[in-house]
N, C-alpha and C positions, 0 to 999 in steps of 0.2 A: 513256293520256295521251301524246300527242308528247313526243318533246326539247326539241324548241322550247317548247311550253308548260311544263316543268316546269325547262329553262334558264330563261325568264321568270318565271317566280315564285321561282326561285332567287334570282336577281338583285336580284327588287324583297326579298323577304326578307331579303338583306343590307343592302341599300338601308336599310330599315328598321330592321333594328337595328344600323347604325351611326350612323342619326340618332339616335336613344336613346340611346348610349352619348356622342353629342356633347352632346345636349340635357342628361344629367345630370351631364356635367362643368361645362354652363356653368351649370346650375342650383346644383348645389357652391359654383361662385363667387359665385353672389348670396346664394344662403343664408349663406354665412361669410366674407362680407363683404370677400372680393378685389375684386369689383364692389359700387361702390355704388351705392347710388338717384341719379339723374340722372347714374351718368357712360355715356360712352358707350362701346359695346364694338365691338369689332373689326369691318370690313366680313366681308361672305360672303367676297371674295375674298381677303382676309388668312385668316380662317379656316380656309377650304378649303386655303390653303397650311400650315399651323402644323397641324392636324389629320392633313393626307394625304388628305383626303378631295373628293369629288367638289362642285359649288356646289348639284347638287339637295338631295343630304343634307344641307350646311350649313342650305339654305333650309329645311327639313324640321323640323330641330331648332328651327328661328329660330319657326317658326311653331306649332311647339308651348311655344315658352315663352310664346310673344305671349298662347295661350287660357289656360296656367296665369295668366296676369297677371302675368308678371314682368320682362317687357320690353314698351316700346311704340316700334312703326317705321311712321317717316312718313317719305315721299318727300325727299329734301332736307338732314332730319334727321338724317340716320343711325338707328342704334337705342339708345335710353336705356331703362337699369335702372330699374324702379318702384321705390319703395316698398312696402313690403308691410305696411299698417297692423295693429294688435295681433302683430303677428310676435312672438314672443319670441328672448331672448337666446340665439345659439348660439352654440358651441363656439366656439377659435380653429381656425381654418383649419391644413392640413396643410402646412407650411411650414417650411423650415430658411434664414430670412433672413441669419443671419448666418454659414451654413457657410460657408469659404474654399475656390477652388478646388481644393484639396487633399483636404480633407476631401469635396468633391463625387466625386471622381474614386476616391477612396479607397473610397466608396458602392460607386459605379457600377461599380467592377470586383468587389464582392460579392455586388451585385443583380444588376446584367442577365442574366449568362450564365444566370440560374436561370428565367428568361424560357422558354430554348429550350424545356423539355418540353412546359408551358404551350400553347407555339405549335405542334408539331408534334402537340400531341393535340387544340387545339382549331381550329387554323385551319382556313378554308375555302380552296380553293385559289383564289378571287376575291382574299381580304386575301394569300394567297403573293405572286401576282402585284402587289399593292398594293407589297409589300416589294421587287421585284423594279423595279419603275415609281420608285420613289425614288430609287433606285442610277442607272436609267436620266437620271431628271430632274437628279440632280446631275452627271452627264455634258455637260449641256448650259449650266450657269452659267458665272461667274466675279466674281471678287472676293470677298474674303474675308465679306462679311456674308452673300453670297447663300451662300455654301459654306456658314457654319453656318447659317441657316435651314435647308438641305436636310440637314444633319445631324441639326436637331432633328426635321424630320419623318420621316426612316428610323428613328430611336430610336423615335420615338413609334408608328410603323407597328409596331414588335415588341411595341410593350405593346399598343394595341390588338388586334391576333390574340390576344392569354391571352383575351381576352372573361372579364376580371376585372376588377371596379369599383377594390376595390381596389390591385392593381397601376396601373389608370389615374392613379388617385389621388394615388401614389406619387411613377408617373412626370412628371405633372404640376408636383409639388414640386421636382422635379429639373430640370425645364424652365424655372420659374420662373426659379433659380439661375442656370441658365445665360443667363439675360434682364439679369442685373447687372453693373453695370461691371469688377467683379474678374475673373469669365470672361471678359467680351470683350475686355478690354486681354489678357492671358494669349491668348487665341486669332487675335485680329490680330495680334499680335507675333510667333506663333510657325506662322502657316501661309501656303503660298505654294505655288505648282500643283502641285510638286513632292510636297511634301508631303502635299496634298489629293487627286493621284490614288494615291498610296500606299493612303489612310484606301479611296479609291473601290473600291480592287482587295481591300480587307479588308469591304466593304460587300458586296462582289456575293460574297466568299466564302462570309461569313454567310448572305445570301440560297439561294445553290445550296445549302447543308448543308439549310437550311430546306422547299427545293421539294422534297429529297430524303426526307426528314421524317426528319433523323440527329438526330436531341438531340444526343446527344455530342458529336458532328461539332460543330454549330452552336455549341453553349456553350464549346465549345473556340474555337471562332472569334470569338467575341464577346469572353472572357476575353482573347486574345492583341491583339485590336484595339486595345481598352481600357489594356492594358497598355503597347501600344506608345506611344497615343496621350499616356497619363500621363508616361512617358518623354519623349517629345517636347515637350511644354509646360510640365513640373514639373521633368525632371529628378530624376525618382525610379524607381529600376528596381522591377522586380514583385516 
């Protein structure tokens, strides 16, 4: 077998199960009822931003929920949640609505770093590079909403490589959180370009630990990021 041929199935391989890994996050949602029947959910192109992911895979997952019956997309309409008749009653959703950002941040410097090994034993060097492409992308915005969107999608790019349902899971709940007015007044208040290539130069450091495949290195770099960054908008040393 060629390179070529076996780079090409590589490719489409990841392709594929990162639309699975997108499809069962959005399917999480309908099941436990973050999405509900008729509302409507995110375009591809917001998706593809907030995931990290490319618009085939978004379209990919979109189209596998469409056959499960759990979404219907028509032209125009954007895409709407079904119903799902005799469903029965599920759990509540993984969610911490009323953490304060303190308490998120307080998380987030005991969860993430534990992330690195995860990613250096399971990543492919396609998602390294995915990791590395985020760093890159948030080099190129400005203003403070676009910064944290490309902040939430470099995070979410590190839980994605564990190719762990539930770290996604997790990390998800933590994304949420971060969607609430209490973090975003706290992070428009307290970041400005200054401060946002600071986080960038602690982004791509994570990253190179990562391509280098140093756990240690990388969790160390995560844990210090985190730390600085809680510092920066709490006011709380590590």
């Amino acid at each position: 077998m060629s390179l070529l041929v076996a780079s090409g199935r590589s490719s489409r391989d990841l392709a594929r199960r990162r639309a699975s890994e997108l499809q069962a996050l959005l399917e999480q949602d309908i099941d436990q009822g973050r999405l509900r029947p008729g509302e409507k959910i995110a375009t591809e192109r917001e998706l593809a931003s907030r995931f990290g992911a490319s618009r085939s895979v978004v379209r990919n997952a979109l189209s596998q929920l469409h056959k499960a019956g759990k979404i219907d997309r028509k032209v125009g309409h954007g895409t709407i949640v079904l119903a799902q008749p005799g469903q029965p009653p599920t759990p509540q959703p993984l969610s911490l609505p009323d953490a304060s950002p303190r308490e998120l941040m307080e998380f987030r410097v005991a969860f993430e770093p534990s992330l690195a090994e995860a990613i250096v034993l399971n990543a492919t060097e396609r998602e390294i590079h995915a990791i590395l492409e985020c760093v890159d992308k948030g080099n190129q915005v400005d203003g403070w909403e676009q910064w944290e969107q490309c902040d939430r999608a470099f995070h979410l790019s590190l839980a994605l490589a564990t190719h762990n349902r539930l770290t996604l899971a997790v990390y998800q709940a933590v994304n949420g959180i971060r969607q609430q007015l209490p973090w975003l007044r706290i992070k428009k208040g307290h970041t400005d370009l200054r401060r946002w290539r600071a986080y960038q130069d602690q982004h791509l450091l994570i990253a190179k630990r990562l391509a280098e495949r140093d756990a240690a290195g990388a969790a160390e770099a995560i844990r210090d990021h985190l730390n600085r960054a809680r510092v920066q908008m709490l006011g709380t040393d590590a």
